[in-house]
C-alpha positions in Angstrom: 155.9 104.9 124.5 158.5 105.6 121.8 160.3 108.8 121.6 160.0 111.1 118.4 163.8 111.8 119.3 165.9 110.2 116.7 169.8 109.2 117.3 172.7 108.3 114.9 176.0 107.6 115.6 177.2 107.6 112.5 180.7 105.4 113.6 178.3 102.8 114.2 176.4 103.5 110.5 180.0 103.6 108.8 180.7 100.2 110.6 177.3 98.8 109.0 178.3 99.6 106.1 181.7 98.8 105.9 180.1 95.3 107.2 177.5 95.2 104.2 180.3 95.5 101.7 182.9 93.5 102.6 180.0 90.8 102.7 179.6 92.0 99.1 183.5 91.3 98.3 183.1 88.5 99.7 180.5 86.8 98.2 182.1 88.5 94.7 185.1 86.1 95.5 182.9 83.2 96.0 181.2 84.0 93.1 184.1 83.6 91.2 185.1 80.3 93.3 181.4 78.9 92.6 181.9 79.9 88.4 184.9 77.6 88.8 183.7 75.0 90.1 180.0 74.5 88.7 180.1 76.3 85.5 178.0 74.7 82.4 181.2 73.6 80.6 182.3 70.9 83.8 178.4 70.1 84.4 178.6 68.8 80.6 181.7 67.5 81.2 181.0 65.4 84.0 177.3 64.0 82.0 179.6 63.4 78.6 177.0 63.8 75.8 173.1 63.3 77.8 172.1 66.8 77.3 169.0 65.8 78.8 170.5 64.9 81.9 172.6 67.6 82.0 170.1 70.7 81.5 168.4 70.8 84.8 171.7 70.4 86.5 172.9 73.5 84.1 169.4 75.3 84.5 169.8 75.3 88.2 173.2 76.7 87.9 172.5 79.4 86.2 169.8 80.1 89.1 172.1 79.8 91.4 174.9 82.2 89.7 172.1 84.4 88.8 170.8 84.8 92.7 174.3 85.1 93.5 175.1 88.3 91.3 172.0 89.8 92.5 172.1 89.3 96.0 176.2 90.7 96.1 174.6 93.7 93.9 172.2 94.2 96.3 174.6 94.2 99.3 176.8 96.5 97.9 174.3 98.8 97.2 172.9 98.8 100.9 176.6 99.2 101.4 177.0 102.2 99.2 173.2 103.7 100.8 174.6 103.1 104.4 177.5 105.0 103.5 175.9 107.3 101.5 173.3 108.2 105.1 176.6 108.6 107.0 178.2 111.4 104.8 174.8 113.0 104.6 174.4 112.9 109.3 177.7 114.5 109.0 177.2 117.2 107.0 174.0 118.1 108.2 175.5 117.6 111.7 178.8 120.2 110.9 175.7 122.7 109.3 173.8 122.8 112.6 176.8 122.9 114.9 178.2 126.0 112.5 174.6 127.4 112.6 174.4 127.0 116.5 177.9 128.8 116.4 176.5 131.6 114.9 173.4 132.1 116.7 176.0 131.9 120.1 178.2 135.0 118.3 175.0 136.9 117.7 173.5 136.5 121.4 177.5 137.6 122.4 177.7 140.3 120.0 174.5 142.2 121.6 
């Protein structure tokens, strides 16, 4: 049976998404590592002039940097989301403990 009772801790949120964007970082470093490395001007390099055998090679590349970029957008914006949730519990966490507050001064007050 599941419970209709919902918890957050929002520590543990604001570690998730600290998690999801230093994953993003990361990857954006390894991005730049993998450019290095395997970008179209050293995969023509290391074919001299066969552009034919070079173009898959260079096609799959620019897959490959391609998926890259998106996925490390994509984690930083789960990052940014996660984050975004957190400050959001928060608030509405510090409105109902003020509201609570003031419901406990009214029953005090009469």
């Amino acid at each position: 049976m599941m419970s209709d009772e919902v918890r957050l801790s929002t520590e543990e949120l604001h570690k998730l998404g600290a998690s999801f964007g230093i994953r993003a970082e990361e990857l954006s470093r390894q991005l730049v590592a993998f450019r290095r490395r395997a970008d179209a001007e050293a995969l023509r390099d290391g074919f001299g002039s066969d552009e034919e055998a070079a173009r898959p090679f260079r096609e799959l590349y620019e897959q490959a940097e391609h998926a890259l970029v998106q996925l490390q957008e994509r984690l930083a914006e789960v990052s940014s989301g996660i984050e975004e949730t957190v400050a959001n519990t928060e608030a509405a966490e510090d409105e109902l403990v003020d509201t609570l507050r003031s419901v406990e001064k009214m029953r005090s007050a009469k």
